[in-house]
C-alpha positions as CSV (number, residue, x, y, z in Angstrom):
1,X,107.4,118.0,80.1
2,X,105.9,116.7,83.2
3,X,108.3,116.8,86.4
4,X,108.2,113.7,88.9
5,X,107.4,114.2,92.0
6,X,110.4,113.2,94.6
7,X,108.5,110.3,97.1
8,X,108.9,111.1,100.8
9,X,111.4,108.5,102.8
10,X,108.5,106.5,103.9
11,X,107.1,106.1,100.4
12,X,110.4,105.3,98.8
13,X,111.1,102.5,101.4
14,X,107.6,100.9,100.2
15,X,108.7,101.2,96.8
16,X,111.7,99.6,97.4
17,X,110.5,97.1,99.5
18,X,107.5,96.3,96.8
19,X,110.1,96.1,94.1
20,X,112.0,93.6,96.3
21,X,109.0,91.5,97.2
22,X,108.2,91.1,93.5
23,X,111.7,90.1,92.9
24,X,111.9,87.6,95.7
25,X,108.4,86.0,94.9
26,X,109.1,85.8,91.0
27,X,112.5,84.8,90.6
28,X,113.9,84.0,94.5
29,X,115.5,85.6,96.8
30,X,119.7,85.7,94.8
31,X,118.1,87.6,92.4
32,X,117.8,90.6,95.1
33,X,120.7,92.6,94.0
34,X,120.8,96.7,95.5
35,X,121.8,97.3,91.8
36,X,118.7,95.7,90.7
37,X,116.4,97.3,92.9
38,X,117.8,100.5,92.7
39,X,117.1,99.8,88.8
40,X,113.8,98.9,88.8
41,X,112.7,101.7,91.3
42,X,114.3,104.3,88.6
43,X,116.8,105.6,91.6
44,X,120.6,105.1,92.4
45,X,122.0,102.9,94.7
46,X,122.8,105.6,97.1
47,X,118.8,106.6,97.4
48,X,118.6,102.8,98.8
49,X,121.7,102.8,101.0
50,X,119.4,106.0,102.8
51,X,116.6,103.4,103.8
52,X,118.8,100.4,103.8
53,X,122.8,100.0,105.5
54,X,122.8,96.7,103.8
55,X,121.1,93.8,101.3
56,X,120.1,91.8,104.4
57,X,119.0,94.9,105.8
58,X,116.6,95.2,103.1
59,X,115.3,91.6,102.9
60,X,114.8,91.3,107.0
61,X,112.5,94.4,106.5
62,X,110.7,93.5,103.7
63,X,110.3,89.9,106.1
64,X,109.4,91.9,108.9
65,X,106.6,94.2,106.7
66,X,105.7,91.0,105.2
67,X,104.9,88.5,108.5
68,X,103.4,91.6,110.1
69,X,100.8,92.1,107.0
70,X,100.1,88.4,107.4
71,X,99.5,88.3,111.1
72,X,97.6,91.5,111.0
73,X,95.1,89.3,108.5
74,X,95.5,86.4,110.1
75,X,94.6,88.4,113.5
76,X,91.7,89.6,111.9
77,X,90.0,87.0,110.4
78,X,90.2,84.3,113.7
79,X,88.3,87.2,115.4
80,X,85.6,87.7,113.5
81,X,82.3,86.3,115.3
82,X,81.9,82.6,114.1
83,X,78.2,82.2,112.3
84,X,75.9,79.8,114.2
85,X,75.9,77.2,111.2
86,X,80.2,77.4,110.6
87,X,83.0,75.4,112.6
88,X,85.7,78.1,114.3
89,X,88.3,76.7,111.8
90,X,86.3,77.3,108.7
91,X,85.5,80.4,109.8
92,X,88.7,81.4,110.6
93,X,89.8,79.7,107.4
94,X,87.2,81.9,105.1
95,X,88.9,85.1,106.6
96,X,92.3,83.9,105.9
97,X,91.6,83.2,102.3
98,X,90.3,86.3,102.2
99,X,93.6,88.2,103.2
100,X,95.5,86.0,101.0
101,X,92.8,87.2,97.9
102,X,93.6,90.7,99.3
103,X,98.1,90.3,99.0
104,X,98.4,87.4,97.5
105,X,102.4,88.3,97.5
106,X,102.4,88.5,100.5
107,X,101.2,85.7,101.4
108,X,103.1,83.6,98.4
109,X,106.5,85.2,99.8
110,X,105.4,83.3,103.4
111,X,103.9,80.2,102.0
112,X,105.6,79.6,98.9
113,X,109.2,80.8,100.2
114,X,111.9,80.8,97.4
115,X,115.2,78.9,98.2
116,X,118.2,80.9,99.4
117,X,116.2,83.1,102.4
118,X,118.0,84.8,105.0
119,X,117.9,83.0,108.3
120,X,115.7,85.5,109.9
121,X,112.8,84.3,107.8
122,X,112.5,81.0,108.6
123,X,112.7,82.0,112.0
124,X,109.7,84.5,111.2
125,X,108.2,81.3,109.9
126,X,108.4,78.8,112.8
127,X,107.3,82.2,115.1
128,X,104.1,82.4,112.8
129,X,103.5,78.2,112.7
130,X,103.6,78.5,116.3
131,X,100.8,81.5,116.8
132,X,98.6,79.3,114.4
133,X,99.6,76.0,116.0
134,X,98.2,78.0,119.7
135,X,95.2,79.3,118.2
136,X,94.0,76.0,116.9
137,X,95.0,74.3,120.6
138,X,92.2,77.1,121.6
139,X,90.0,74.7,119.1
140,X,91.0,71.3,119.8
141,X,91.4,71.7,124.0
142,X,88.7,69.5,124.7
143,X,90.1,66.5,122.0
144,X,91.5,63.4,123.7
145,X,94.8,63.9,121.5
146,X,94.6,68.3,120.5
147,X,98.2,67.8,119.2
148,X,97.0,65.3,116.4
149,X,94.3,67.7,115.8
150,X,96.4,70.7,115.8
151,X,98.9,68.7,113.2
152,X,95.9,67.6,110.8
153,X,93.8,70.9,110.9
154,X,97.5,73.2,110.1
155,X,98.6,71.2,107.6
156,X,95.0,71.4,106.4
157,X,95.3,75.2,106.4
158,X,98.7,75.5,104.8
159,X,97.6,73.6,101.9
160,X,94.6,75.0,101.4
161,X,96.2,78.3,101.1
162,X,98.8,76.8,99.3
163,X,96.1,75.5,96.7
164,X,94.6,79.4,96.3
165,X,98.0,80.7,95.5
166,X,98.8,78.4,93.2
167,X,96.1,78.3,91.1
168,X,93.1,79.8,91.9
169,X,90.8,79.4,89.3
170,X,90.9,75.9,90.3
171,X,90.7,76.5,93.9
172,X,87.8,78.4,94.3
173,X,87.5,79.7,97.9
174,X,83.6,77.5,98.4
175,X,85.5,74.7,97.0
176,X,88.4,74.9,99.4
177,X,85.4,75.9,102.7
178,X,83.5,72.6,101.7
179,X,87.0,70.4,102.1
180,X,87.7,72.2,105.3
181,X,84.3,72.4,106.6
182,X,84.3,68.0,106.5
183,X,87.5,67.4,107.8
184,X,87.3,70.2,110.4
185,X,84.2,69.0,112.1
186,X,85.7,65.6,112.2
187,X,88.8,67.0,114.3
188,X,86.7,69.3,116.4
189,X,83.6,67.3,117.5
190,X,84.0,66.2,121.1
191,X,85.0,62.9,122.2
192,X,83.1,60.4,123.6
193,X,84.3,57.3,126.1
194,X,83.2,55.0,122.8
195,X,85.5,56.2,120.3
């Protein structure tokens, strides 16, 4: 008979924190229960009570862990150079889907977030709406009205991401870079004294 082997502390806080993130995406977050958890990562409450004092303990980190993996791909992909035939926002948009293809849970547990969340997350939310809503006011500076453009181009974004978790198939990733690339160059082109 094989023997387990015992997971380090670091490696049992991601399982648990996994196992919590699949529960919170599927069925919401009042179906997080420590005796559920504990359950479904094959371990007793008191192995979770050693990473976590308490069940909001446990969903602010798996919030924290969760807006942290999103900002590092959101980071990642508005850096990247921007091709000499692309708008910024496109591009930056093409490396966002691309994280959200990469941890698409993540990213569902952000975008799609189930009813009944702790308070911390929608505070994690508005922090995150406003780092996107001050990138894209690095792409619109030059508009007559940037906040209008800021407004059209994020709502533009959520829902396109929205569209790729939701049912991809449908939403393939050219499909959603075409939509963005024709409304995008609307919002960013420059102003003249006619318009």
């Amino acid at each position: 008979m094989a023997t387990r082997r015992r997971l380090t502390g670091p490696q049992r806080r991601a399982q648990i924190l996994d196992v919590t993130r699949r529960i919170v995406v599927e069925q919401g977050y009042h179906a997080v229960t420590f005796e559920r958890v504990a359950a479904e990562c094959g371990v007793t409450r008191t192995v979770l009570y050693q990473q976590f004092d308490t069940l909001p303990e446990l969903l602010v980190a798996l919030i924290d862990r969760e807006v942290e993996r999103a900002f590092a791909g959101f980071r990642q992909a508005v850096a990247r150079p921007v091709p000499p035939d692309e708008d910024p926002f496109t591009a930056g948009l093409a490396g966002i889907l691309e994280a959200v293809d990469a941890a698409p849970a993540t990213w569902r547990m952000l975008m799609l977030p189930a009813e009944g969340g702790p308070p911390e997350l929608h505070q994690r939310l508005a922090r995150a709406r406003a780092v996107t809503r001050a990138h894209l006011h690095k792409l619109t500076g030059h508009q007559d009205d940037p906040d209008l453009s800021i407004r059209v181009l994020h709502a533009l974004a959520d829902e396109l991401v929205r569209l790729r978790l939701t049912d991809p198939d449908a939403h393939p990733v050219d499909r959603l870079l075409s939509q963005s690339r024709r409304i995008a160059r609307a919002c960013l082109a420059p102003t003249s004294a006619h318009d």
